[in-house]
C-alpha positions as CSV (number, residue, x, y, z in Angstrom):
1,X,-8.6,149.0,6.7
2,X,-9.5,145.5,6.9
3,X,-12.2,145.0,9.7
4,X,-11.3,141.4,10.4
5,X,-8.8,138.7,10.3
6,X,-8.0,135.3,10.4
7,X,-6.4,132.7,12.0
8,X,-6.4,129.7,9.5
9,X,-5.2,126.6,9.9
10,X,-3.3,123.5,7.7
11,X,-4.1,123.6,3.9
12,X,-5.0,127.0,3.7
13,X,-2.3,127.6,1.2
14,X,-4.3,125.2,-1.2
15,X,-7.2,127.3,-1.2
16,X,-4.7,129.6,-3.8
17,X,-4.9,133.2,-1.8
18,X,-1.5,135.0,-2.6
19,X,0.6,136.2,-0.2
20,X,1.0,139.5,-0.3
21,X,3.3,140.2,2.9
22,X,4.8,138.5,5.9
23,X,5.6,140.7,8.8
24,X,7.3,138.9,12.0
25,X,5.5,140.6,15.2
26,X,5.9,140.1,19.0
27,X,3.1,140.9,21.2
28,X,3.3,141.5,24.9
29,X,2.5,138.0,25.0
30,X,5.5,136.7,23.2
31,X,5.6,135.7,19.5
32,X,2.7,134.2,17.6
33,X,2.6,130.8,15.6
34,X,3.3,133.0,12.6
35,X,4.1,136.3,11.0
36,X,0.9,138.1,10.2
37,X,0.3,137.1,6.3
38,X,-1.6,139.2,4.3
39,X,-3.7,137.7,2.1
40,X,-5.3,138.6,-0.9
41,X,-8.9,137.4,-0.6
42,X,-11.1,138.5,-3.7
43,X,-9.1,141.8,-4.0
44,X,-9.2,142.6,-0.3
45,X,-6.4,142.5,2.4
46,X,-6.7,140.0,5.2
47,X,-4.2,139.7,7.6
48,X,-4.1,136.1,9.2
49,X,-2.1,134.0,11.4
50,X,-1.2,129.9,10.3
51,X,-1.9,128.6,13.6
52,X,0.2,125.6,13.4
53,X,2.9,127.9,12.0
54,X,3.8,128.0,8.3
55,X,5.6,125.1,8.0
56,X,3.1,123.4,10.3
57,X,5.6,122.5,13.0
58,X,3.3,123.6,16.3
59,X,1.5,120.6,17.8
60,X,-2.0,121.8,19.7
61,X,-0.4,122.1,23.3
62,X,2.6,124.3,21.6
63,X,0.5,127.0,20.3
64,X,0.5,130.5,21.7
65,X,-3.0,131.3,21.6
66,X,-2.8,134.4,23.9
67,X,-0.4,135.8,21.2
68,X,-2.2,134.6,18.3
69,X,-5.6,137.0,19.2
């Protein structure tokens, strides 16, 4: 179990991590900006959020920050 995650933001995909999973959640605060990714960082799982969204279409006042953490 991964102790941590990570809410990354635009470019992250050019750092090279593969993507191991993309589960679509809802949390009691409505959707996030993204599925949860799992990443693989260094042989470890991360889960992370994009938190513009994946295809980067959230301005700052459209994100869901409550669901996001």
């Amino acid at each position: 179990m991964t102790p941590f995650a990570l809410i990354v933001g635009s470019g992250f995909e050019r750092l090279g991590f593969e993507v191991l999973a993309r589960s679509p959640t809802k949390t009691p605060y409505g959707e996030p900006s993204s599925a949860v990714l799992t990443l693989n960082v260094n042989g470890a799982r991360v889960p992370c959020i994009a938190r513009h969204g994946e295809e980067h279409h959230l301005a700052p006042h459209e994100i869901n920050y409550r669901a996001n953490l």
